[in-house]
N, C-alpha and C positions, 0 to 999 in steps of 0.2 A: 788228740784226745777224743774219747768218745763222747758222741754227742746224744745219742739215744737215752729216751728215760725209762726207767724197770716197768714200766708200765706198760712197754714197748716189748717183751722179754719176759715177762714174770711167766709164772703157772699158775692156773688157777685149782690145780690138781694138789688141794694140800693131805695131809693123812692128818688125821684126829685118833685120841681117843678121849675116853670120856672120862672127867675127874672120879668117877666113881670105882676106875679100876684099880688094881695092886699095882706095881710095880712091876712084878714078873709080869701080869697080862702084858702091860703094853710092851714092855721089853718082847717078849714073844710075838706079838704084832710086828715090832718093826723087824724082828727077825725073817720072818715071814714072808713081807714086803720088801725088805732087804733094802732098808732106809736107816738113814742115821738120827731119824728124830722124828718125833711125832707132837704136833701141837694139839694140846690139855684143853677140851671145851666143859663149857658148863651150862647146862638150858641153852643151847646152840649158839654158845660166846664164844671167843676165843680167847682164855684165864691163863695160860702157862704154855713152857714148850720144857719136851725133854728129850735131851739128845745123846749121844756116847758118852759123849765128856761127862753126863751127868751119871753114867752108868759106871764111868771109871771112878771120879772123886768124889760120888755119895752115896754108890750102891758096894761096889767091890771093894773100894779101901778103906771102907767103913764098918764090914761086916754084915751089910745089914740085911733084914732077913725081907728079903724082895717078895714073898710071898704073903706076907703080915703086914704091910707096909702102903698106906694107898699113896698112888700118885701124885698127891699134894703136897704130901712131904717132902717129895725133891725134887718138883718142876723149877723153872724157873721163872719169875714173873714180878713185873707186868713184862707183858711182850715187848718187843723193841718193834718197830714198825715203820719203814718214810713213806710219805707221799706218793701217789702215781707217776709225779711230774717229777721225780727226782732223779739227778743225772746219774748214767752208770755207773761212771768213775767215783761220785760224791758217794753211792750207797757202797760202793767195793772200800773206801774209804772209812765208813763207819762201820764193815766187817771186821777190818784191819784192829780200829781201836777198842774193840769192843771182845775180839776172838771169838767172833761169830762166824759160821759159815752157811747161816738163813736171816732174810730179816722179812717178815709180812710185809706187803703193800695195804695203803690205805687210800678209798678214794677220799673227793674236796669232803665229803659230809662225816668223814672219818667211818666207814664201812671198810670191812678187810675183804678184797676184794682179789689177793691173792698173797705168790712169795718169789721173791728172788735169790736164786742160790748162788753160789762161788762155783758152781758148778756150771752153770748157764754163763756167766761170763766170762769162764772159765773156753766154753765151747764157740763162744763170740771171739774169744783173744784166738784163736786156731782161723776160725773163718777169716778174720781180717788178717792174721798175720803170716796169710799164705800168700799176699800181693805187698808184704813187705820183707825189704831186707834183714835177717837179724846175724848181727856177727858175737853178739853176749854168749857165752858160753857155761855149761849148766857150775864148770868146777869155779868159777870167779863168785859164786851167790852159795857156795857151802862153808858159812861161815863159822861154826860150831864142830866138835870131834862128831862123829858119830856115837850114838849111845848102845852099847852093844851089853849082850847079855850073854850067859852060857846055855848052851840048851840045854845040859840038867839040870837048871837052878828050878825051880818051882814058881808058877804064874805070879805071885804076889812079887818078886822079885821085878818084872817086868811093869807090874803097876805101880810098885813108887817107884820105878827109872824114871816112866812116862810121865808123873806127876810134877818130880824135883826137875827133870828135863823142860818141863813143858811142849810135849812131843804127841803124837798120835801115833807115834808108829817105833818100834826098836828093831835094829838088827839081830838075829839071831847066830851065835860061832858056836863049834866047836873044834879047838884044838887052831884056834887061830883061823880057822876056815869058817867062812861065810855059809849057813847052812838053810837060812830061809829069814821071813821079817812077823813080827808079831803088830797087828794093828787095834785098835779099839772096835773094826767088827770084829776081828778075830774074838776079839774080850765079850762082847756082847752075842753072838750068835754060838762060838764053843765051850763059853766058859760061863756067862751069866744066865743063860738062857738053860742050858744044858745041865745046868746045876751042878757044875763040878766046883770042887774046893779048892780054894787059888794058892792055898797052902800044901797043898798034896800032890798037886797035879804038875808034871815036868812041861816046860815051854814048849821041848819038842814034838808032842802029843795034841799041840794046838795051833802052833806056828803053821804061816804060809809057806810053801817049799817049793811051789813053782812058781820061781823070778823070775823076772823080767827087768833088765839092766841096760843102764846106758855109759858111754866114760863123763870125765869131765869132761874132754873136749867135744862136747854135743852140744850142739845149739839150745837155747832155750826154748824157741818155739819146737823144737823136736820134739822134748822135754813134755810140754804143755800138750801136742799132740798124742802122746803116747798116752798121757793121762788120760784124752780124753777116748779114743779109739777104747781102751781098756777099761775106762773107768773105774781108773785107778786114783787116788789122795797122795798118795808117795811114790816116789819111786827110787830106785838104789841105784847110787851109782858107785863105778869101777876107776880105781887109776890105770895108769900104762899096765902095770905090770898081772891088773886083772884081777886086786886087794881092794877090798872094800874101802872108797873115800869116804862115804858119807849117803845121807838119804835127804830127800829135800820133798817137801812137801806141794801141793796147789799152791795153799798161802803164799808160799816161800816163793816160789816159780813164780806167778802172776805179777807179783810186784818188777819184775823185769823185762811183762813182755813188749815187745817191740808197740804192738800193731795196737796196746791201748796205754800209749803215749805218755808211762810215771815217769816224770822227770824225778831228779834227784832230793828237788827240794819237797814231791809230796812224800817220795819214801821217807825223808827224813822228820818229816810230822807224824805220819803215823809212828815213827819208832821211839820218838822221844815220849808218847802220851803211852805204850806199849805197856809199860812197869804199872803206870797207874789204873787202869783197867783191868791189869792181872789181879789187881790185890781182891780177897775175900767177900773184899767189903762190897763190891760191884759182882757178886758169884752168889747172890742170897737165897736160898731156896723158900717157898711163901709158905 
């Protein structure tokens, strides 16, 4: 298990913007910057975060007009934030429950004094799990169908899959064939940003289309490397015959890697508090 604290590993590299913006601005900023979230200051505090997710299930599935609309209306807040001293696996741990994929660091006086992503330990599980053995293989952890969509059906289609799924990412078919994947940047840089209408606009028009795939019988740390070589969130995988099994995410992946040591009984905490962390009621916008 690892023994390092975020403190060890954070960035201090955060992106802000400033509560005085609309929606579309900062949406535009992280387009930009080509980030999944930007944290909300206010007289140089740190008030809210707002991230994809929040551009799926408050801005696009809700209509609403990102341009009239300030910032405060759909960050998230108060911040969620642990300690310097806090062990890696303990904070990947409160991502898990919480379906986070950032949490701020705080020093002893409570100053934020940075952030730790799933991504960063994401890129620590590759470094150490290149001097360990992994025999898990990626098709034993796709435990769900895959959520697929048509590529004529229209973006809105693809956003309550994503929503009712609890997913970041959908496969995209036509005619039985696997034709590309639709992700939450995809949503956020061709569709929110772009100003196009999620009702008018065909999947295919905005889908990603150059894959990159692995089978099930791929190692997990393969899996995790590819993510991070790519800097990819999902990735699609293939059975024998070269048909879409399924798409499996970081989240998903991480929880099995070898070289930062989940035993079964931590996955099995984080899965069982999983339900109660989704609900609404912990999703409140300030």
């Amino acid at each position: 298990m690892l023994s390092n604290k975020v403190g060890e590993i954070m960035t201090r590299d955060i992106f802000t913007a400033d509560i005085s913006n609309s929606v579309f601005e900062v949406m535009r900023s992280m387009a930009a910057k080509d980030v999944g979230r930007a944290v909300i200051t206010e007289n140089g505090n740190y008030v809210g975060i707002f991230t994809e997710k929040d551009v799926l299930k408050r801005v696009l599935s809700q209509n609403l007009d990102a341009k009239a609309t300030n910032i405060k209306k759909v960050m998230t807040t108060p911040i969620r934030s642990v300690p310097d001293d806090t062990h890696i696996l303990e904070a990947l741990g409160k991502m898990y429950r919480s379906k986070f994929r950032h949490l701020l660091v705080r020093e002893r006086k409570g100053r934020i004094v940075g952030m730790v992503t799933m991504r960063r330990i994401l890129e620590l599980a590759v470094e150490l799990g290149e001097r360990v053995s992994d025999t898990q293989i990626v098709g034993k952890i796709l435990l769900k169908q895959p959520v697929k969509i048509e590529a004529s059906q229209p973006v809105r289609q693809a956003i309550d899959a994503m929503i009712k799924s609890d997913t970041g990412c959908v496969a995209i078919t036509s005619g039985g064939e696997l034709r590309g994947i639709f992700t939450e940047r995809d949503l956020l840089k061709r569709v929110a940003v772009a100003g196009l209408d999620p009702d008018r606009t065909e999947i295919e028009k905005v889908m990603t289309t150059k894959l990159v795939t692995l089978t099930t019988n791929a190692p997990v740390s393969q899996v995790l490397k590819e993510m991070r070589n790519r800097r990819f969130r999902h990735m699609v995988i293939l059975d024998d015959q070269g048909k879409l099994a399924g798409t499996v995410s970081m989240r998903e992946a991480l929880k099995y890697a070898k070289a930062l040591d989940v035993d079964e009984s931590v996955r099995s905490t984080w899965k069982e508090i999983e339900e109660f962390w989704e609900s609404d009621e912990h999703y409140t916008p300030g």
